[in-house]
C-alpha positions as CSV (number, residue, x, y, z in Angstrom):
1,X,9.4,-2.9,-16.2
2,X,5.8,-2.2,-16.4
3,X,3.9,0.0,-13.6
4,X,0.3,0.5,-14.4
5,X,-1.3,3.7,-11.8
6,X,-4.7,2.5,-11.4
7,X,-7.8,5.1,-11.5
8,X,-5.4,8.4,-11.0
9,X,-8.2,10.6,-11.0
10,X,-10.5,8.8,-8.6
11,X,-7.8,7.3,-6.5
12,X,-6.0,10.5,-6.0
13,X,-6.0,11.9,-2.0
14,X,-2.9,12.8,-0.1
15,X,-0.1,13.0,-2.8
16,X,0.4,9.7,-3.5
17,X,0.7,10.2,-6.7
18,X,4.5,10.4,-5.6
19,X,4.5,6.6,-4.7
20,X,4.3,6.2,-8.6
21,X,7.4,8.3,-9.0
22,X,9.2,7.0,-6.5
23,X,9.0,3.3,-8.1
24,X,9.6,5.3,-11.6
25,X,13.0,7.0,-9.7
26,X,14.2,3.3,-8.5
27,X,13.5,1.0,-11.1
28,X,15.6,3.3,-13.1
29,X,17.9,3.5,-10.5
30,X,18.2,-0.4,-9.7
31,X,18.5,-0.9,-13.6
32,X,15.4,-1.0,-15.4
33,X,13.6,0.9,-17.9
34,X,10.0,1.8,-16.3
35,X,7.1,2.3,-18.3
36,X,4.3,3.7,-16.6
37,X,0.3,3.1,-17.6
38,X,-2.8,4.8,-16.3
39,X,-5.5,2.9,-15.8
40,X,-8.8,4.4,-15.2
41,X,-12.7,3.8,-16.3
42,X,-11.8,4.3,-20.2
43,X,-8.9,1.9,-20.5
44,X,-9.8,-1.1,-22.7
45,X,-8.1,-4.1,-22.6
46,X,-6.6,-3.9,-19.8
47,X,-4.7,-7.2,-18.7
48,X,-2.8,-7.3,-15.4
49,X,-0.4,-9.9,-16.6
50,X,1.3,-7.7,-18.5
51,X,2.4,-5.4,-16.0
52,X,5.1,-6.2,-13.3
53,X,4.1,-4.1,-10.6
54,X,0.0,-2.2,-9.9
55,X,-0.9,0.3,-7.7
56,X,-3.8,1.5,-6.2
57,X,-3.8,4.9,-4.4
58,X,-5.5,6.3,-1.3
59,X,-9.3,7.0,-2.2
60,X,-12.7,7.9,-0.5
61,X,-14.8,5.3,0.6
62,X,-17.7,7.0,-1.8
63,X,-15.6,5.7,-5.0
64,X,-15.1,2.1,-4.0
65,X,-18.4,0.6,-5.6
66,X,-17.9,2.3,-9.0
67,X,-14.2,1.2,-8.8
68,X,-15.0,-1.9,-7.8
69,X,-17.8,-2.6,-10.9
70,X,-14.9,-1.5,-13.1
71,X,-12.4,-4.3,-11.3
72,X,-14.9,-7.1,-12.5
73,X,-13.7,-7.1,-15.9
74,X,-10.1,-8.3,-15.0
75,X,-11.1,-9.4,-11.7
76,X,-9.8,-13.0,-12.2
77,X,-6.8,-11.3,-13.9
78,X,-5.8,-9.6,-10.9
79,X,-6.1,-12.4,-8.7
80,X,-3.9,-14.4,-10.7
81,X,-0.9,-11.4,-11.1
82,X,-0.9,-11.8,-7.0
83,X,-0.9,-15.6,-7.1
84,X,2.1,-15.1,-9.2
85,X,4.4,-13.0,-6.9
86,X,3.6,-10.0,-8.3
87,X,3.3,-6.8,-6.5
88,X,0.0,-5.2,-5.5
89,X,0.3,-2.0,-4.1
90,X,-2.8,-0.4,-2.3
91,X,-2.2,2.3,-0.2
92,X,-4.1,4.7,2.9
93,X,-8.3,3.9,2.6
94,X,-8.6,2.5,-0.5
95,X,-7.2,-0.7,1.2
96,X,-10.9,-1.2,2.3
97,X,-11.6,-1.4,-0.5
98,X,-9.8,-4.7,-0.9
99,X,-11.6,-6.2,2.1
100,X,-15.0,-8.3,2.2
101,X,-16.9,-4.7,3.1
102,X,-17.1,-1.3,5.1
103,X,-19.8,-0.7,7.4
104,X,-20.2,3.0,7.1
105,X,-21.4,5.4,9.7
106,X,-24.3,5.8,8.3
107,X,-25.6,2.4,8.8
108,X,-25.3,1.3,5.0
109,X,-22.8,-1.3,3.7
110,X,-20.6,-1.0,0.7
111,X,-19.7,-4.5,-0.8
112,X,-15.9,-4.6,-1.8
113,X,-13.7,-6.7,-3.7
114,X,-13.2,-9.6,-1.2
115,X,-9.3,-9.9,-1.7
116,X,-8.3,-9.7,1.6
117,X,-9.9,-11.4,4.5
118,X,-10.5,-7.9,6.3
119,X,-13.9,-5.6,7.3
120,X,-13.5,-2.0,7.7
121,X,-16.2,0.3,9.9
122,X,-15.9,3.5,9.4
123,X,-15.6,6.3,12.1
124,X,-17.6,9.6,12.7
125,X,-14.3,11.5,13.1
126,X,-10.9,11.8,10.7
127,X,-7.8,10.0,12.4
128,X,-4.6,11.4,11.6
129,X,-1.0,11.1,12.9
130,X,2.8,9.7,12.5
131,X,2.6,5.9,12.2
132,X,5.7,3.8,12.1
133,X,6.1,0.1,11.9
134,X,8.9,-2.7,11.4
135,X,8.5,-4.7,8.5
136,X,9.7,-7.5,6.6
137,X,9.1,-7.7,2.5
138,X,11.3,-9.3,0.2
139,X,13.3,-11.3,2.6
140,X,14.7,-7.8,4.4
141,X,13.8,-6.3,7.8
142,X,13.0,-2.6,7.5
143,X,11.5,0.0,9.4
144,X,9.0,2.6,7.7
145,X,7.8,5.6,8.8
146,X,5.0,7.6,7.0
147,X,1.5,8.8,8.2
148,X,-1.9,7.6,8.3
149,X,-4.9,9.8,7.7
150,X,-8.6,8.0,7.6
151,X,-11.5,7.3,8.7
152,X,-12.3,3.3,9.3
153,X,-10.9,0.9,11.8
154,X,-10.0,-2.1,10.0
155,X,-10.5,-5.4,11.3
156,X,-8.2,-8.4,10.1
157,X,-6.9,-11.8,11.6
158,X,-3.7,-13.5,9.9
159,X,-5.4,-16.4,8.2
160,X,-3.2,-18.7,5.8
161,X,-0.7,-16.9,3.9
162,X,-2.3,-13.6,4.7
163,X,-0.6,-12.2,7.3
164,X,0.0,-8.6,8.8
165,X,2.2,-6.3,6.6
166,X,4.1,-4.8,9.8
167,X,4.3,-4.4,13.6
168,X,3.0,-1.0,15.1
169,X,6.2,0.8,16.8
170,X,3.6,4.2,17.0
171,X,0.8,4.8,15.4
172,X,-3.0,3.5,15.2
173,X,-2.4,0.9,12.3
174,X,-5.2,-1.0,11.6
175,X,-7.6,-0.8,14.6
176,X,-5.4,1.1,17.6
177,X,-5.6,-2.5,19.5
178,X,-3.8,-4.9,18.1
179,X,-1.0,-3.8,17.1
180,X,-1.1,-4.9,13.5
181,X,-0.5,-2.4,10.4
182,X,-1.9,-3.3,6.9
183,X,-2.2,-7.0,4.9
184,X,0.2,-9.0,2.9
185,X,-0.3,-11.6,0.9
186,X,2.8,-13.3,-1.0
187,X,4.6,-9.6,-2.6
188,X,1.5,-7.8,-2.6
189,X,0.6,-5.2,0.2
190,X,-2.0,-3.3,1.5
191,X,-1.0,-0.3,3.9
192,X,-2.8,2.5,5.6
193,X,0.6,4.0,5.4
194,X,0.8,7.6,3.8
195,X,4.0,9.8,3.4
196,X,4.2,8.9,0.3
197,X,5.2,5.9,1.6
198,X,7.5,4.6,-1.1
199,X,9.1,8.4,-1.5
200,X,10.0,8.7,2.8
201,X,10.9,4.5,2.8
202,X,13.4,4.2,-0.6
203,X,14.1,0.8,0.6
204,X,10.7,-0.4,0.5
205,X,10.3,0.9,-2.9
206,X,13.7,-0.8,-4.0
207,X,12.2,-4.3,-2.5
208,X,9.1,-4.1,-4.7
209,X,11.3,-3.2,-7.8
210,X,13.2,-6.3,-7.0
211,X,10.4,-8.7,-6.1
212,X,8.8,-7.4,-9.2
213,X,12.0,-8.2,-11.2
214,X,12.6,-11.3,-9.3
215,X,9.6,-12.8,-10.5
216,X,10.0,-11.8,-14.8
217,X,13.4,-12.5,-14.5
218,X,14.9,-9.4,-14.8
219,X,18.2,-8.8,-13.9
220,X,18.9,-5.4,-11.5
221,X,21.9,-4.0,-10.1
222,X,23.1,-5.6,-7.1
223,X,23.5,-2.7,-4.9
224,X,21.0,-0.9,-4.1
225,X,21.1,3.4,-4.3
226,X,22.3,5.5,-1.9
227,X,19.8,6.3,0.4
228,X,21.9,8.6,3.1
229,X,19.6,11.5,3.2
230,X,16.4,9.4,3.1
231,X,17.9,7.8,6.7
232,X,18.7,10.6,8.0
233,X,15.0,11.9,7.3
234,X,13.9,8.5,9.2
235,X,16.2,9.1,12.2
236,X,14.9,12.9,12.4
237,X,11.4,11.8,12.4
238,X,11.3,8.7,15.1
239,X,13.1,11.1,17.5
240,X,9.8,13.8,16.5
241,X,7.7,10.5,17.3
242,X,9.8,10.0,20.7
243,X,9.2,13.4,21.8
244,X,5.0,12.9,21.3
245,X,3.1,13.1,25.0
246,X,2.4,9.3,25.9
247,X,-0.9,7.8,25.1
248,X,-0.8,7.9,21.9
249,X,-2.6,4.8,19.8
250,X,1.2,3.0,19.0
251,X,2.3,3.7,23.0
């Protein structure tokens, strides 16, 4: 199973380097033999199609455009690996960058990659706190708990197939109003969910591996790991969350 960790070096806030572990750990776990790439400015030939799963880490809104003028090269590619039922995993800001722009504070606009039907504005001031949602992905209900640190309010309407990764239980989400946390589009998912996210929600990770699998034809084990302590860790925190003064964004 083939993971390629785009632009590790540009795309690099918050830890979330560990989301690349964490599908390493399961895949491994669930069966498969992981292979992990990194893609950055210097890669040639890159093809998506001959990965099974891509993910994009949490970046500053300042690297989108060169990011994005590297994209244009597979651009087509990329599109087409999502078509497919592939997994595209974007996590905290840099899902912005997946929208049609972001309207910065400053007044200026930053053109982005137009994947998503979504337009960020971004705030004078840093948002951060607990955000935790109830999901579906892969046919399974789940609940997820991580954080969300940034600085944009991201505006998005379910439109076709693209509808809204998870429901806000607490937490800001996507705008504070709605109630709506990140984008999905078939197995692909863009989150403002930080933690890492796929380290502090095992069975999220194990439902990429599997969608990822599901869609080359791999065969996995059946059952996935044990993922006691990882509940436990889930339990701990929404009674944390429980305990927060009302008024928060999710409340």
């Amino acid at each position: 199973m083939k993971i390629a960790w785009m632009y590790p070096d540009t795309l690099f806030l918050h830890g979330e380097r560990g989301n690349v572990l964490a599908l390493e750990r399961y895949a491994k776990e669930l069966g498969a033999e992981p292979v992990v790439d990194k893609i950055d400015f210097e890669t040639e030939g890159f093809d998506p199609a001959d990965y099974d799963v891509i993910y994009f880490g949490a970046g500053e809104i300042s690297s989108f455009e060169s990011v994005i003028k590297d994209m244009e090269s597979y651009r087509d590619a990329l599109k087409a690996f999502i078509e497919a039922g592939k997994p595209l995993i974007v996590t905290g800001t840099t899902m912005a960058m997946f929208g049609q722009k972001v309207k910065r504070e400053d007044g200026s606009t930053v053109e982005c990659a137009g994947f998503i039907p979504a337009e960020a504005t971004e705030r004078e001031y840093v948002y951060g706190d607990d955000l935790h949602i109830e999901a579906d992905y892969n046919g399974k209900h789940m609940e997820i708990v991580g954080n969300q640190i940034q600085m944009e309010n991201i505006s998005f309407k379910e439109e076709g197939d693209f509808k809204g990764f998870g429901k806000v239980v607490y937490g800001m989400g996507n705008n504070g109003r709605d109630g709506i946390e990140g984008v999905m589009y078939k197995n692909s998912v863009f989150t403002n969910l930080l933690g890492p996210v796929l380290i502090c929600n095992p069975w999220f990770t194990s439902g990429i591996i599997r969608a990822a699998a599901e869609v080359s034809g791999e065969t996995l084990a059946e059952k996935d790991p044990d993922f006691e302590l990882e509940l436990k860790s889930i339990e701990m925190k929404k009674a944390f969350i429980a305990n927060k003064k009302p008024g928060s964004f999710g409340q």
